[in-house]
PyMOL Python script that loads the backbone (N, CA, C, O; Angstrom):
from pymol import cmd

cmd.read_pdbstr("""\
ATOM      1  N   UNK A   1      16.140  -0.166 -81.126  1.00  0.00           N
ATOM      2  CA  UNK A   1      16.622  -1.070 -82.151  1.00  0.00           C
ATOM      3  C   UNK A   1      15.571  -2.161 -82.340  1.00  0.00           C
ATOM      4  O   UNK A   1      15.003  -2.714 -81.398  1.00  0.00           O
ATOM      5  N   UNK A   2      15.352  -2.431 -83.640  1.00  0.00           N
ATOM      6  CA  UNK A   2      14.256  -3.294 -84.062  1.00  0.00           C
ATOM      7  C   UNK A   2      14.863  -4.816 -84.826  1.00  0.00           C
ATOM      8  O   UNK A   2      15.479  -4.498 -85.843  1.00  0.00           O
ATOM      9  N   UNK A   3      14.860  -5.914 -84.679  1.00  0.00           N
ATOM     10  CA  UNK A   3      14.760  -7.046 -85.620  1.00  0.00           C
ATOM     11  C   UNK A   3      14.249  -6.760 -86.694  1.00  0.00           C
ATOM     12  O   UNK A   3      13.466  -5.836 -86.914  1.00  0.00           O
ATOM     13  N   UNK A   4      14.642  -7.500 -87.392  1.00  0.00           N
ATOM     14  CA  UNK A   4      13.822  -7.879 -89.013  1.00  0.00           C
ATOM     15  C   UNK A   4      12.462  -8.295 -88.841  1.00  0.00           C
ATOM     16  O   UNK A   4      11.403  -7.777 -89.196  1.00  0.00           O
ATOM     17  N   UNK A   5      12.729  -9.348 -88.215  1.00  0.00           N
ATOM     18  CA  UNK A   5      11.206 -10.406 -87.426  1.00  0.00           C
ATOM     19  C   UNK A   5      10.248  -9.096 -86.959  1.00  0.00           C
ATOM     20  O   UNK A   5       9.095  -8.988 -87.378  1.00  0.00           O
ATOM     21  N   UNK A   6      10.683  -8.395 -86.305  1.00  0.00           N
ATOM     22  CA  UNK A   6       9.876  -7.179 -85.795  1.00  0.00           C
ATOM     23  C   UNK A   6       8.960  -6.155 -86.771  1.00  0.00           C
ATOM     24  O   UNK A   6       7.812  -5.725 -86.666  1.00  0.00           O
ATOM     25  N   UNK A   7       9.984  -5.982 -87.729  1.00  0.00           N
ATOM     26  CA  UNK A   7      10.175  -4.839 -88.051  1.00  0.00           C
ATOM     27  C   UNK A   7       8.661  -5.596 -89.489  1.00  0.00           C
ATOM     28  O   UNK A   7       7.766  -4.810 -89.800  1.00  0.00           O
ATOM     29  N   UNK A   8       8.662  -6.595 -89.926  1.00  0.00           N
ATOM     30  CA  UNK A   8       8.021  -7.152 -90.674  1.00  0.00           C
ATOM     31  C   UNK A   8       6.537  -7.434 -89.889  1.00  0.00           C
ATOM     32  O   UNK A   8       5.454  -7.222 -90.433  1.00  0.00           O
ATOM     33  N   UNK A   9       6.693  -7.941 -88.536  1.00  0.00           N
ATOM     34  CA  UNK A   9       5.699  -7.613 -87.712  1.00  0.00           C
ATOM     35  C   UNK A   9       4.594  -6.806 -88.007  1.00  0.00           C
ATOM     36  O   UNK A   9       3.391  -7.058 -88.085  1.00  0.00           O
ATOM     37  N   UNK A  10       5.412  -5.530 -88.192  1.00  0.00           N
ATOM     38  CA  UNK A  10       4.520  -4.259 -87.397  1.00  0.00           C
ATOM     39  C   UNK A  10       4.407  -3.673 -89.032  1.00  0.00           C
ATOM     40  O   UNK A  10       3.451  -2.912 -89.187  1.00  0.00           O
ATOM     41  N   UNK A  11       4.910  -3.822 -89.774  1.00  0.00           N
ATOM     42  CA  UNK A  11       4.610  -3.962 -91.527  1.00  0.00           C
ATOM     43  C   UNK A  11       2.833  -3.227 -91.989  1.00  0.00           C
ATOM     44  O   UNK A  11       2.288  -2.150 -92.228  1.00  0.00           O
ATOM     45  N   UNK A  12       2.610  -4.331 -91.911  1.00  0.00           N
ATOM     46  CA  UNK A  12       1.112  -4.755 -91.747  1.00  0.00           C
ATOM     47  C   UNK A  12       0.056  -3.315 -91.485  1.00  0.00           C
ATOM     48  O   UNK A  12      -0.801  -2.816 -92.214  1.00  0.00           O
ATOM     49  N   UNK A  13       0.519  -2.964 -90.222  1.00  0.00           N
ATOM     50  CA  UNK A  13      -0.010  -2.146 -88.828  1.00  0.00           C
ATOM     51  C   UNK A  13      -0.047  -0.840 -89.718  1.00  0.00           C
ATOM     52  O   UNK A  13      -1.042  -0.150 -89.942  1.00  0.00           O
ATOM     53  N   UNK A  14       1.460  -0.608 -90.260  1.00  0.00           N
ATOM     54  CA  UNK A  14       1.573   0.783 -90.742  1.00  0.00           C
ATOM     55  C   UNK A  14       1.211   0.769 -92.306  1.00  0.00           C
ATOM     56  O   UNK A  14       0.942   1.913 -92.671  1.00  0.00           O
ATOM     57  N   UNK A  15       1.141   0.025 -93.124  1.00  0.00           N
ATOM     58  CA  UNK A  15       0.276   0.066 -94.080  1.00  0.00           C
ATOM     59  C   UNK A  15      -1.125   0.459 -93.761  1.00  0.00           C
ATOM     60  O   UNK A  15      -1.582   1.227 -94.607  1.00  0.00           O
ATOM     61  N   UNK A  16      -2.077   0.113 -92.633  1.00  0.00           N
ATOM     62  CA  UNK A  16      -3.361   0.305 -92.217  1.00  0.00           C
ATOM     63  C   UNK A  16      -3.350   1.961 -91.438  1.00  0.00           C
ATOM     64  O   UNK A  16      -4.324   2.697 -91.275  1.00  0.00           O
ATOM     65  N   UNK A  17      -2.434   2.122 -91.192  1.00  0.00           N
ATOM     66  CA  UNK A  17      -2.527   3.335 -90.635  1.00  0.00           C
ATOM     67  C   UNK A  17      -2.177   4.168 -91.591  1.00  0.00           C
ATOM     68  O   UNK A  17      -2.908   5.158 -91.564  1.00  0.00           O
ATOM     69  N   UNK A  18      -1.364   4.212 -92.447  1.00  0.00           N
ATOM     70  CA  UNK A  18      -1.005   5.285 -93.757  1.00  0.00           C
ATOM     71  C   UNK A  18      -2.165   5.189 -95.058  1.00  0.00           C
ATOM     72  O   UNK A  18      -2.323   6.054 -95.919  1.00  0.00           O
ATOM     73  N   UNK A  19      -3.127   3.534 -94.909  1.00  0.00           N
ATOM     74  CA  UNK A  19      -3.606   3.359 -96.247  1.00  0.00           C
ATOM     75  C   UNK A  19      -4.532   4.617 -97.188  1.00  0.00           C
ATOM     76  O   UNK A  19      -4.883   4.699 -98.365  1.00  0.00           O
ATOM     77  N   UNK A  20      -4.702   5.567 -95.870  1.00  0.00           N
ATOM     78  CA  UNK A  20      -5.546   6.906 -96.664  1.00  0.00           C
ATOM     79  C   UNK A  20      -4.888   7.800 -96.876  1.00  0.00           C
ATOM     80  O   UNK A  20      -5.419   8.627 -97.618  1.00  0.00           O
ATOM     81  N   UNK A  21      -3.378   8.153 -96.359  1.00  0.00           N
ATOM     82  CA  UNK A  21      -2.656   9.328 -96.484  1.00  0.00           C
ATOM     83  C   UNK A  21      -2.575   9.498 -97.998  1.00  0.00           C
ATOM     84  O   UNK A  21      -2.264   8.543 -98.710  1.00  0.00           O
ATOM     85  N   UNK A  22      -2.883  10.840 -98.556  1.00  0.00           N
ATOM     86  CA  UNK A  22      -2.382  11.117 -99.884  1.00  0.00           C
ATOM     87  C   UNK A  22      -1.349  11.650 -99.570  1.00  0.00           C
ATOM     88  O   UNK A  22      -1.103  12.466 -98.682  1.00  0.00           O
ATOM     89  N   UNK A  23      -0.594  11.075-100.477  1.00  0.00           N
ATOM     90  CA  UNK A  23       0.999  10.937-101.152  1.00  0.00           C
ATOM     91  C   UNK A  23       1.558   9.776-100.677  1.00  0.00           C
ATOM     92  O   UNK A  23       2.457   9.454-101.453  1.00  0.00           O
ATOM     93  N   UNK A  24       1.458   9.014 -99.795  1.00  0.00           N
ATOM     94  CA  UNK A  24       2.264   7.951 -99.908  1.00  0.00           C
ATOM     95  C   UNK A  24       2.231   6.748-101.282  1.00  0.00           C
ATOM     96  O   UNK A  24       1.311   6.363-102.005  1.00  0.00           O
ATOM     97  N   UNK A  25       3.306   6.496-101.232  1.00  0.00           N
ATOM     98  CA  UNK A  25       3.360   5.706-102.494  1.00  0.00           C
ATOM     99  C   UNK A  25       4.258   4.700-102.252  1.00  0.00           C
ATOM    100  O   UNK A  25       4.821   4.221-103.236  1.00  0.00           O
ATOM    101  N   UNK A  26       4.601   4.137-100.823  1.00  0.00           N
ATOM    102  CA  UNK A  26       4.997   2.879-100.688  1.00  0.00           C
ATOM    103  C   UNK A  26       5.891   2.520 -99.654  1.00  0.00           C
ATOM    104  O   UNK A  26       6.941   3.138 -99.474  1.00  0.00           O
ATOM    105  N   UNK A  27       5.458   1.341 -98.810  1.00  0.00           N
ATOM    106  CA  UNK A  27       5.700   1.206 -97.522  1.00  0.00           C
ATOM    107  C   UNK A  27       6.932  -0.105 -97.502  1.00  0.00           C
ATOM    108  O   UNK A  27       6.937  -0.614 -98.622  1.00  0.00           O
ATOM    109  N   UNK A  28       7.611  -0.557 -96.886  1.00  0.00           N
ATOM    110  CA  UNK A  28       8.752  -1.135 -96.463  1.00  0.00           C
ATOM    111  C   UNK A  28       9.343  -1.036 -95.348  1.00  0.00           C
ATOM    112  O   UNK A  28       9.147  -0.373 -94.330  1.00  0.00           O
ATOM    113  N   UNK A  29      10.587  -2.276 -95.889  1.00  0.00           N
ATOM    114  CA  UNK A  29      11.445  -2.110 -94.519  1.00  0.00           C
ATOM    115  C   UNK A  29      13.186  -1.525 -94.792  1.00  0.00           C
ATOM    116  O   UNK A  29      13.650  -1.817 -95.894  1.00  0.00           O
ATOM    117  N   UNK A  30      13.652  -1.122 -94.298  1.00  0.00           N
ATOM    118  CA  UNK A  30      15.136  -0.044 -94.095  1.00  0.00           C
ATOM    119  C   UNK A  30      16.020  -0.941 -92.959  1.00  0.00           C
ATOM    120  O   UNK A  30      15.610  -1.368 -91.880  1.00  0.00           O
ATOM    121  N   UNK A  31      17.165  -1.063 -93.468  1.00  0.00           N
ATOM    122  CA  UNK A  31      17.974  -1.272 -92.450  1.00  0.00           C
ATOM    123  C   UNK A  31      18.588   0.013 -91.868  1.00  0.00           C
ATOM    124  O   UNK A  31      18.971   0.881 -92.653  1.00  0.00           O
ATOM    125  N   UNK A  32      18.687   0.159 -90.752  1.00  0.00           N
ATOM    126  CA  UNK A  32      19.831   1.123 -90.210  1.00  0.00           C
ATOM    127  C   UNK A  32      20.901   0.954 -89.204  1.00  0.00           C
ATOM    128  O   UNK A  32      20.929   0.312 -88.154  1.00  0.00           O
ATOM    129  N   UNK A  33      21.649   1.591 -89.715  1.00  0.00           N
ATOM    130  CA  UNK A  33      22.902   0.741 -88.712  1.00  0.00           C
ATOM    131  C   UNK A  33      23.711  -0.254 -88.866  1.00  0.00           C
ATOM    132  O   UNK A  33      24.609  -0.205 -89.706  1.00  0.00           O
ATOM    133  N   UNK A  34      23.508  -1.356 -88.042  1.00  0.00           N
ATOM    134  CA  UNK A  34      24.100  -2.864 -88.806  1.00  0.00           C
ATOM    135  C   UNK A  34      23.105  -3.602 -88.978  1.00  0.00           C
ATOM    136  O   UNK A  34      21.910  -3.341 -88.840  1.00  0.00           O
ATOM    137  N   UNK A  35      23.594  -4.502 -89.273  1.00  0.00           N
ATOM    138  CA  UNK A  35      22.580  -6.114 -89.556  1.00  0.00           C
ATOM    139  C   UNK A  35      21.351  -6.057 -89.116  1.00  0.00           C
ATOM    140  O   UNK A  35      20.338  -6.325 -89.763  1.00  0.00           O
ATOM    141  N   UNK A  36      21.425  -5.689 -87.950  1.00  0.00           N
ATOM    142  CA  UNK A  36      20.280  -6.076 -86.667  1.00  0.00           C
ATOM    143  C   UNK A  36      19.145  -4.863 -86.209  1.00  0.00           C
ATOM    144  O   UNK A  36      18.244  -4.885 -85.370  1.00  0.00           O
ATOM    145  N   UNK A  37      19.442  -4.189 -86.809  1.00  0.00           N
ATOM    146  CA  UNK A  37      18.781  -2.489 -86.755  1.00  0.00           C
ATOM    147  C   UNK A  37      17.646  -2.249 -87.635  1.00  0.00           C
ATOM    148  O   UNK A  37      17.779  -1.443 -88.556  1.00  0.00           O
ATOM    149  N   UNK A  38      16.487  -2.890 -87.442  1.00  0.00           N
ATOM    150  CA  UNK A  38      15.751  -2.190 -89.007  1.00  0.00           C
ATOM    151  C   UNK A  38      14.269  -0.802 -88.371  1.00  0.00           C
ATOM    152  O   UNK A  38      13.646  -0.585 -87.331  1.00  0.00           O
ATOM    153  N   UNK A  39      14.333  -0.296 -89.592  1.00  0.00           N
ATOM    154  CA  UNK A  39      12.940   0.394 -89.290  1.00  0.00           C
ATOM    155  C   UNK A  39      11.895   0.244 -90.459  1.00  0.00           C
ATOM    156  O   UNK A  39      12.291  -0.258 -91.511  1.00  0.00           O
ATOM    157  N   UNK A  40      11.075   0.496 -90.384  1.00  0.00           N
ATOM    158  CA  UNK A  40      10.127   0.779 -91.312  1.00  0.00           C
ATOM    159  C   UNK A  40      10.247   1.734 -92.262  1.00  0.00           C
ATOM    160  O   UNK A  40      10.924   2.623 -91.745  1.00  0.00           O
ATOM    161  N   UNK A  41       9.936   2.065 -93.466  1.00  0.00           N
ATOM    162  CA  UNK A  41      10.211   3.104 -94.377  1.00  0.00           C
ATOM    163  C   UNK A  41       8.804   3.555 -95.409  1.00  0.00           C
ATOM    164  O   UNK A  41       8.086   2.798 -96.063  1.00  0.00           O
ATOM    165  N   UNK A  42       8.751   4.618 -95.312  1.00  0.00           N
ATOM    166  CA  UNK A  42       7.210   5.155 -96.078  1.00  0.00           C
ATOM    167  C   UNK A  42       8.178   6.148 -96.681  1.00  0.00           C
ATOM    168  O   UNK A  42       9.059   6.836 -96.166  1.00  0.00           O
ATOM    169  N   UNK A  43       7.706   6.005 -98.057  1.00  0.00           N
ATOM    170  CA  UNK A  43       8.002   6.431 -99.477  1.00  0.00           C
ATOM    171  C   UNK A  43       7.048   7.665 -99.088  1.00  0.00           C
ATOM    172  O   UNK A  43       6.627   7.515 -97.941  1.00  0.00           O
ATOM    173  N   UNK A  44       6.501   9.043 -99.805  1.00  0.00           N
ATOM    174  CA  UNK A  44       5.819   9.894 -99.749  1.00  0.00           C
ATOM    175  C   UNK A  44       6.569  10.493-101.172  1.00  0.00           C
ATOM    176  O   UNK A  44       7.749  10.332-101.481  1.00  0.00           O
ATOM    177  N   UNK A  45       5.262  11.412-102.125  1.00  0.00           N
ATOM    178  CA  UNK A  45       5.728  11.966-103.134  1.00  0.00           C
ATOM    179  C   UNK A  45       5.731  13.312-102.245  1.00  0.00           C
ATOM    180  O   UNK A  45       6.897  13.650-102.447  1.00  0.00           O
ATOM    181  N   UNK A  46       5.289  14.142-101.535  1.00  0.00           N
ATOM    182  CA  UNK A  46       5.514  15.322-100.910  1.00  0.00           C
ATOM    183  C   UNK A  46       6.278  15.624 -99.334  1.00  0.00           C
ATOM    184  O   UNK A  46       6.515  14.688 -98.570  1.00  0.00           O
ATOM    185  N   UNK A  47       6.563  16.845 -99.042  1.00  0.00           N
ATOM    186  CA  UNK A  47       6.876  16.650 -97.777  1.00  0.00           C
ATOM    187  C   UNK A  47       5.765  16.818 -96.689  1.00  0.00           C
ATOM    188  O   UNK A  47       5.688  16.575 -95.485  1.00  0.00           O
ATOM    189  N   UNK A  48       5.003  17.302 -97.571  1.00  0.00           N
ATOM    190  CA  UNK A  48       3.604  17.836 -96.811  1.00  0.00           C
ATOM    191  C   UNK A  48       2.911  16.367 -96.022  1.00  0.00           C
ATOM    192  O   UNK A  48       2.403  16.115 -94.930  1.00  0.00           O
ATOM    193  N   UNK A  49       3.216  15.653 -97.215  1.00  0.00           N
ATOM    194  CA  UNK A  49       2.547  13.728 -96.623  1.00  0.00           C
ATOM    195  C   UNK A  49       3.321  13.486 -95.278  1.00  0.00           C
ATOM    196  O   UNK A  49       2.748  12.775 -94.452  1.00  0.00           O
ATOM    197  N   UNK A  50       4.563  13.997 -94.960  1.00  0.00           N
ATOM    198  CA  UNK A  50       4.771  13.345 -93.764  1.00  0.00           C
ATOM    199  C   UNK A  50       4.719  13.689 -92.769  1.00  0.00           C
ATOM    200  O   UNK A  50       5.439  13.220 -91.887  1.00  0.00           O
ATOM    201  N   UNK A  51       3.924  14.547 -92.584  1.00  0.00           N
ATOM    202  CA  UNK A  51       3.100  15.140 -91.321  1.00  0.00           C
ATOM    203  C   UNK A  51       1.676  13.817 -90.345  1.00  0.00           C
ATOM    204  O   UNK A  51       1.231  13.750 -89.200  1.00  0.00           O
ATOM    205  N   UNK A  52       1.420  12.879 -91.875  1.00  0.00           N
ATOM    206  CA  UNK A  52       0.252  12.314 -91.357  1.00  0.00           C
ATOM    207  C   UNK A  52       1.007  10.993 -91.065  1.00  0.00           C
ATOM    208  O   UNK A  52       0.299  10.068 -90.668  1.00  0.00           O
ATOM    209  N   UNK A  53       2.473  10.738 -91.215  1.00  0.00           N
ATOM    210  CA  UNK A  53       3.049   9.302 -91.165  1.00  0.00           C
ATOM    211  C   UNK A  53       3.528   8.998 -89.288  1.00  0.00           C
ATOM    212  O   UNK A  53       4.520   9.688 -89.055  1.00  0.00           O
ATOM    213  N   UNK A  54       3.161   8.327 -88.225  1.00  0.00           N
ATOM    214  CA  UNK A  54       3.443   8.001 -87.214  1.00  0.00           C
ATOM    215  C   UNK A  54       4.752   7.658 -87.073  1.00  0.00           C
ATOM    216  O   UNK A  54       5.396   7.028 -87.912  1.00  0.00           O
ATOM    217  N   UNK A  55       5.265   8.166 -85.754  1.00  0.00           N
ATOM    218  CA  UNK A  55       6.859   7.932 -86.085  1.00  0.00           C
ATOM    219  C   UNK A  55       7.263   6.548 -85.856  1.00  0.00           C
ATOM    220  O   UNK A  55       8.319   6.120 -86.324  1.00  0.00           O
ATOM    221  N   UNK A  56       6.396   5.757 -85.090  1.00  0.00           N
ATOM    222  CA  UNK A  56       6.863   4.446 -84.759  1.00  0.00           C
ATOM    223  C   UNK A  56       5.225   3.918 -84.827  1.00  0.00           C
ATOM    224  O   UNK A  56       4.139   4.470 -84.648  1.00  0.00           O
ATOM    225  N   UNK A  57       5.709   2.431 -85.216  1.00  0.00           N
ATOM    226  CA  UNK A  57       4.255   1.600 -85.057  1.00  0.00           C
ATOM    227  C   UNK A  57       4.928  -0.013 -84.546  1.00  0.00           C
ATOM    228  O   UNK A  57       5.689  -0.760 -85.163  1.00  0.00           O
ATOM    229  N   UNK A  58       4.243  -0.180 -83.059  1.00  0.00           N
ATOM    230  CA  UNK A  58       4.896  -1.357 -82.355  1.00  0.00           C
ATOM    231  C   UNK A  58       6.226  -0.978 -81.968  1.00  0.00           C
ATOM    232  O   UNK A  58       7.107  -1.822 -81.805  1.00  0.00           O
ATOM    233  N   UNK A  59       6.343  -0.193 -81.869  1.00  0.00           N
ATOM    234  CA  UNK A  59       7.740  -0.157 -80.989  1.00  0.00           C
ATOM    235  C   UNK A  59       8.857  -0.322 -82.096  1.00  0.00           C
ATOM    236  O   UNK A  59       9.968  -0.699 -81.724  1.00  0.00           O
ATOM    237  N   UNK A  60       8.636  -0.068 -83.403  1.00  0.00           N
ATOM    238  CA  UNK A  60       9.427  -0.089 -84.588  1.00  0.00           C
ATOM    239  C   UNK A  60       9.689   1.785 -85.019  1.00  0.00           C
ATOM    240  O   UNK A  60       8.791   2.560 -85.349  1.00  0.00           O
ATOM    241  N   UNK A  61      11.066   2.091 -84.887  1.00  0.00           N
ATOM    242  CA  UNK A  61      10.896   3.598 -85.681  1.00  0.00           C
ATOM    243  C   UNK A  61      10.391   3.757 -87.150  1.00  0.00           C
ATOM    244  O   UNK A  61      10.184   2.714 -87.770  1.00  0.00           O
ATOM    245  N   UNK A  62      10.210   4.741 -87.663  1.00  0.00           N
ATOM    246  CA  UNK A  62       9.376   4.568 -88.994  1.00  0.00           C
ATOM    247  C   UNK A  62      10.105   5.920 -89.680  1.00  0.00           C
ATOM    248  O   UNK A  62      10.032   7.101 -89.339  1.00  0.00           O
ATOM    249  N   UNK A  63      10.744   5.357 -90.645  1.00  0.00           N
ATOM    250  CA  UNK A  63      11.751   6.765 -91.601  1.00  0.00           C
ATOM    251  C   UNK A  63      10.395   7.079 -92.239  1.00  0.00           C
ATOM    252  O   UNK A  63       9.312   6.505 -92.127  1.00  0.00           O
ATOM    253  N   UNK A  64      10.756   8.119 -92.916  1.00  0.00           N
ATOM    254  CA  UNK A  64       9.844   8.892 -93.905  1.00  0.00           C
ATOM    255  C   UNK A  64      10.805   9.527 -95.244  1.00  0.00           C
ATOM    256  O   UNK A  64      11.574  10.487 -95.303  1.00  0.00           O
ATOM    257  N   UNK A  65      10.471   8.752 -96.019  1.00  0.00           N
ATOM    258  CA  UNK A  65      11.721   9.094 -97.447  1.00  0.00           C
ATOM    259  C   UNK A  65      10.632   9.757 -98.955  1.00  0.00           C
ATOM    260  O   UNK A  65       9.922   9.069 -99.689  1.00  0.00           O
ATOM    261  N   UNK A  66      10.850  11.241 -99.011  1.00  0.00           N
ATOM    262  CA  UNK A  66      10.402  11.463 -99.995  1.00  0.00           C
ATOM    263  C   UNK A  66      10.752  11.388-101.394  1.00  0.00           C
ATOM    264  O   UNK A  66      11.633  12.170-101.751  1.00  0.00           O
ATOM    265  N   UNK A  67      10.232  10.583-102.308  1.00  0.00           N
ATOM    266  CA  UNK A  67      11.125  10.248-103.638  1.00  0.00           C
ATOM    267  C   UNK A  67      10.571  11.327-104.446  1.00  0.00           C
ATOM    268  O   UNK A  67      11.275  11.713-105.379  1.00  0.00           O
ATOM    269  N   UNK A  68       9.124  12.044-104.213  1.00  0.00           N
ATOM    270  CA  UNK A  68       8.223  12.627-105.700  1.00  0.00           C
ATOM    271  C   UNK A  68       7.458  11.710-106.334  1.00  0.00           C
ATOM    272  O   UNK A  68       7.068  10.570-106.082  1.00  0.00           O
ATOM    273  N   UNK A  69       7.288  12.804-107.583  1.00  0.00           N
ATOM    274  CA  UNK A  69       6.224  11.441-107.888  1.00  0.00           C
ATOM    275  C   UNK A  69       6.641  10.300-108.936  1.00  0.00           C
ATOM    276  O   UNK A  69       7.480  10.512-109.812  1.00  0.00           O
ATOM    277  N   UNK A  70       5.933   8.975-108.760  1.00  0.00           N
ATOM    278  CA  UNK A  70       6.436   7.905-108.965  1.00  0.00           C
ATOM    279  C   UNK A  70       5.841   7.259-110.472  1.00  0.00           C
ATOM    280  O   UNK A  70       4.762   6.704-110.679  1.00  0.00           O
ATOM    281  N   UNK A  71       6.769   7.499-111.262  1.00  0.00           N
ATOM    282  CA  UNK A  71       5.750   7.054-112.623  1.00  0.00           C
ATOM    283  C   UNK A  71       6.360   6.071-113.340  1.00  0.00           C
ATOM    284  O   UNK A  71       7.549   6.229-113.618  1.00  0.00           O
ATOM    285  N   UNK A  72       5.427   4.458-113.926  1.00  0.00           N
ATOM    286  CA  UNK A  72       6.180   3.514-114.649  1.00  0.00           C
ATOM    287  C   UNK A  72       7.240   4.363-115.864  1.00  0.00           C
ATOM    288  O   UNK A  72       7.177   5.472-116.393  1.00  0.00           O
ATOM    289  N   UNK A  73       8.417   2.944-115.987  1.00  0.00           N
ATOM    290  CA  UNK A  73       9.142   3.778-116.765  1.00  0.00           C
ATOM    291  C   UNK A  73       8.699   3.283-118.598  1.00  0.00           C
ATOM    292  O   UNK A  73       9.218   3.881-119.541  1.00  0.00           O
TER     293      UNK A  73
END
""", "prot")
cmd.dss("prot")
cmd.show_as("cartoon", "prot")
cmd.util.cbc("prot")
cmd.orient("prot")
């Protein structure tokens, strides 16, 4: 289980570690659980992209949510 404070922490970390993966298309934070539960969340347009996404960075879990691809509306 991760804080908010945490989970914003380690933010940063996993943007630098995903910044070359092709297909990601956008990094955040997820609550899970209650209040107090967060993880990290990486957007990916494929499923193939989340092979290169780390499951945790800092001791934060890290979802992997594929939306496709992402185009202004």
């Amino acid at each position: 289980m991760a804080t908010i404070e945490q989970a914003r922490a380690a933010k940063g970390a996993l943007r630098e570690k995903v910044a070359q993966v092709d297909g990601v298309c956008g990094v955040g934070l997820a609550q899970r659980g209650d209040s107090h539960d967060w993880v990290l969340q990486v957007n990916v347009t494929t499923v193939r992209a989340r092979k290169d996404v780390p499951p945790d960075v800092e001791g934060v879990p890290v979802r992997v949510h594929v939306v496709g691809a992402v185009q202004a509306l």
